[in-house]
C-alpha positions as a printed NumPy array, in Angstrom:
array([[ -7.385,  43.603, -35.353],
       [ -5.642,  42.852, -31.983],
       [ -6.545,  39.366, -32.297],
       [ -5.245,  38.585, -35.517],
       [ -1.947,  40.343, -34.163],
       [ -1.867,  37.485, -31.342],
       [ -2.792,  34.747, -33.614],
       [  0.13 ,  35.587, -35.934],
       [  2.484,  36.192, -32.6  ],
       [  1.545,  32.315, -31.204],
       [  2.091,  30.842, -34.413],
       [  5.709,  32.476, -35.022],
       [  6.127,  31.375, -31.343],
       [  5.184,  27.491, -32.195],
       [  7.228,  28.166, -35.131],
       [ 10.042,  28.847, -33.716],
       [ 12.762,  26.104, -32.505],
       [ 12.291,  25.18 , -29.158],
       [ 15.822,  25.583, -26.88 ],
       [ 17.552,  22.563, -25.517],
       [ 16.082,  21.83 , -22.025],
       [ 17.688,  20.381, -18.973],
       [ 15.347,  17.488, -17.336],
       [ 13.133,  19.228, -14.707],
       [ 13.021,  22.681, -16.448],
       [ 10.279,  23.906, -18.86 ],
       [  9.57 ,  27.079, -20.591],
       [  6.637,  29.463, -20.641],
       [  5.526,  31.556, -23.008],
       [  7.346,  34.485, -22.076],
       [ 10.682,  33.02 , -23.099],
       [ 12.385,  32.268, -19.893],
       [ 13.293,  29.221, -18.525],
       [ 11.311,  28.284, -15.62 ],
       [ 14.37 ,  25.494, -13.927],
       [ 12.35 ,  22.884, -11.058],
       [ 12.267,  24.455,  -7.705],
       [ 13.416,  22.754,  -4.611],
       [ 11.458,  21.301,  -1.881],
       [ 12.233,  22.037,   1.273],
       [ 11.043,  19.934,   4.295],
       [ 11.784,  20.483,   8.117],
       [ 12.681,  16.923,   8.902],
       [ 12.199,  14.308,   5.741],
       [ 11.489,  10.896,   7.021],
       [ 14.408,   8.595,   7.507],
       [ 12.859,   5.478,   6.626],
       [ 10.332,   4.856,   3.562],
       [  7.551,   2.792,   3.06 ],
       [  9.155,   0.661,   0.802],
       [ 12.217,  -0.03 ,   3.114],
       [  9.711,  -0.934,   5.828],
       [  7.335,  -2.886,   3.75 ],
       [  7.652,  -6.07 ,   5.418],
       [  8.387,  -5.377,   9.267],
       [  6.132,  -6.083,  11.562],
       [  4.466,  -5.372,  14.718],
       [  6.681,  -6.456,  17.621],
       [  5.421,  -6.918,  21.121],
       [  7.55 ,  -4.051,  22.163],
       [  5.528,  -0.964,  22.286],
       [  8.436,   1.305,  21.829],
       [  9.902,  -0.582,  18.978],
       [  6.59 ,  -0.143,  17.078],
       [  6.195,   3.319,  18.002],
       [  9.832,   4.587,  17.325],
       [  9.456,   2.709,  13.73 ],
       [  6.092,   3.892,  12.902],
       [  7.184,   7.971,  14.06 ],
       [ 10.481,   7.279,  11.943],
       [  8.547,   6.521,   8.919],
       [  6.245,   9.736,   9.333],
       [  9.048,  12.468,  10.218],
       [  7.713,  14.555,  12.388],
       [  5.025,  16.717,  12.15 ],
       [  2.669,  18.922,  14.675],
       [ -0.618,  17.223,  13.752],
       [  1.004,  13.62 ,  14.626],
       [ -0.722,  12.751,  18.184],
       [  0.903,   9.704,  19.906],
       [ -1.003,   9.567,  23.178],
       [  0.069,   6.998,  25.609],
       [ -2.746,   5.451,  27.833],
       [ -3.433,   2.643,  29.973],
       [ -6.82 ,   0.025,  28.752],
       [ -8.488,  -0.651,  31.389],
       [ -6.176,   0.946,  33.896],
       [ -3.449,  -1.952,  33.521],
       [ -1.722,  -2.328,  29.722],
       [ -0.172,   0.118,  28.087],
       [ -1.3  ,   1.422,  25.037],
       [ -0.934,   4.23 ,  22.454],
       [ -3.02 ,   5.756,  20.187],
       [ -1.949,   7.464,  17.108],
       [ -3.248,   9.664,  14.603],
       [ -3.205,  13.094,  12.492],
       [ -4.816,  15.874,  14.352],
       [ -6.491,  17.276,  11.204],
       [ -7.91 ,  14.084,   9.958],
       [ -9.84 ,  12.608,  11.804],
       [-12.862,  13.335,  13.925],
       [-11.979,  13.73 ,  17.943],
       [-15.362,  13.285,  19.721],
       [-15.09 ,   9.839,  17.945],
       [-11.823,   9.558,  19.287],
       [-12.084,  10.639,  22.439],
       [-15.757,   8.978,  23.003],
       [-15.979,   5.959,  21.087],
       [-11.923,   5.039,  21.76 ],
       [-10.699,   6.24 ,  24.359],
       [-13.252,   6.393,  27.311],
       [-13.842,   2.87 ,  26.541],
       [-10.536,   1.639,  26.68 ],
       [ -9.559,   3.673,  29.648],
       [-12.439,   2.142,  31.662],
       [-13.258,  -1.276,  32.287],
       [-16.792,  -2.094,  31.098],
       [-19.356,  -3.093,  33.656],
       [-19.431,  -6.608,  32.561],
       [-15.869,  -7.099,  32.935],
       [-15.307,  -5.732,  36.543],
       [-15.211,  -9.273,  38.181],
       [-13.418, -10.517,  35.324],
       [ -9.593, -11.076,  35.445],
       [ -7.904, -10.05 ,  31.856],
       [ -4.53 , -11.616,  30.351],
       [ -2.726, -10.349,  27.727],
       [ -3.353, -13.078,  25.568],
       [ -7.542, -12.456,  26.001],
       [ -6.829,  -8.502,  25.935],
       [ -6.92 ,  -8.344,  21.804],
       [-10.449, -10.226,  21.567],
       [-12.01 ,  -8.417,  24.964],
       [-10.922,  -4.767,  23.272],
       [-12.197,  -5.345,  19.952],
       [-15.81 ,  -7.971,  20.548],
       [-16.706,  -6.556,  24.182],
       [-15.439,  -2.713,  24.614],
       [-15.222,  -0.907,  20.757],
       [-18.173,  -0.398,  19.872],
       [-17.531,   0.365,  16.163],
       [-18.138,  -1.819,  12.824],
       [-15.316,  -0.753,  11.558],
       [-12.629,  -2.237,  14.002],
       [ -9.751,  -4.183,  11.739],
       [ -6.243,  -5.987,  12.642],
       [ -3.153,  -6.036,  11.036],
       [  0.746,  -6.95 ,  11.867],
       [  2.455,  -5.018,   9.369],
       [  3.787,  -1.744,   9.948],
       [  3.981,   0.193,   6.64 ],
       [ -0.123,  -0.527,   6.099],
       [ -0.716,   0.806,   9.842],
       [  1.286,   3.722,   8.403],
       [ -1.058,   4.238,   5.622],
       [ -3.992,   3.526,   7.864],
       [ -2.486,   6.789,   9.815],
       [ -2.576,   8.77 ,   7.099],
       [ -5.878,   8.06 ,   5.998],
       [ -7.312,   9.489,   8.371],
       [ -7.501,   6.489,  10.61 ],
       [ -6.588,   5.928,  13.983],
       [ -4.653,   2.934,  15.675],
       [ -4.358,   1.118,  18.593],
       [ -0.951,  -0.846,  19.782],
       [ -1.051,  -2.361,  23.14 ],
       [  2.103,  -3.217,  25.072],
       [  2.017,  -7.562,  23.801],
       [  0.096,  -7.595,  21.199],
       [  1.751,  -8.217,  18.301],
       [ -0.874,  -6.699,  15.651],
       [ -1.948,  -3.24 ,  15.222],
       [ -5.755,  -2.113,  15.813],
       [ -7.434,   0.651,  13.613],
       [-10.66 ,   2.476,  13.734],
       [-12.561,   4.191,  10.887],
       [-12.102,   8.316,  12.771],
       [-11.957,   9.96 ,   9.577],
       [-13.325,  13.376,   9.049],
       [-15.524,  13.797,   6.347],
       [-15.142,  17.854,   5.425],
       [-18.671,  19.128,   4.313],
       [-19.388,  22.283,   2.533],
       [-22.73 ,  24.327,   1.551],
       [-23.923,  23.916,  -1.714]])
């Protein structure tokens, strides 16, 4: 009997003319009008993706840097850790904290970098050999890739990938870090 009570109630309800609606607001089934709540942020980017689509990497390191961290706001998972490869260019590495996988990171990224390989200690390194030592003689990773423009390093970033820029190089560097989240079946 208490169904049949409900049935009839939600059918006089669908019956019944909807009110007017302002865009954004929707109403429930209890009558009230539910109106589209802000979003607050702490600090909402300055720059989007789409107003950076085309720039691209300078030489500068912290022209790159400042654009990249003005397209992502800020945020406390952000890392931006400044280094020096092989003891002598500077570098920085950027990622989000909670993405990606830091004993990759710190093993397979930055230890290498930091220290010159073995095979390279006699070796005298210009900037212009730097990009093709770091990426054929010192990562060791498959999934090492290049690219110049800024808004893709961005979304590299915040998939869970981490890059590389190096004080001359004008092209980005980004290794496969994610962290793949596993849970018991």
């Amino acid at each position: 009997m208490a169904t049949s009570k409900k049935l009839k109630w939600w059918n006089n309800f669908l019956r019944k003319k909807q009110p007017k609606l302002k865009s954004g607001e929707t109403v429930s089934l209890f009558r009230h009008r539910n109106r589209k709540k802000k979003q607050v942020f702490n600090e909402i980017p300055s720059k989007t993706l789409e107003e950076q689509e085309y720039k691209k990497v300078t030489g500068s390191l912290d022209e790159t840097v400042n654009s990249i961290k003005e397209m992502l706001g800020e945020s406390d998972d952000f890392v931006i850790k400044h280094f020096k490869v092989f003891g002598r260019f500077s570098a920085v590495l950027m990622y989000f904290l909670n993405l990606t996988n830091q004993d990759r990171i710190n093993n397979d990224i930055l230890k290498p970098l930091m220290y010159k390989p073995e095979h390279l200690l006699g070796r005298e390194i210009t900037v212009n050999e730097l990009k093709n030592v770091v990426i054929n003689e010192t990562l060791y990773d498959s999934q090492v890739k290049l690219d110049s423009q800024i808004d893709k390093l961005v979304n590299v970033i915040l998939r869970g990938e981490t890059v590389i820029l190096i004080e001359g190089i004008i092209e980005g560097i980004y290794v496969g870090t994610r962290k793949v989240e596993k849970r018991s079946i």
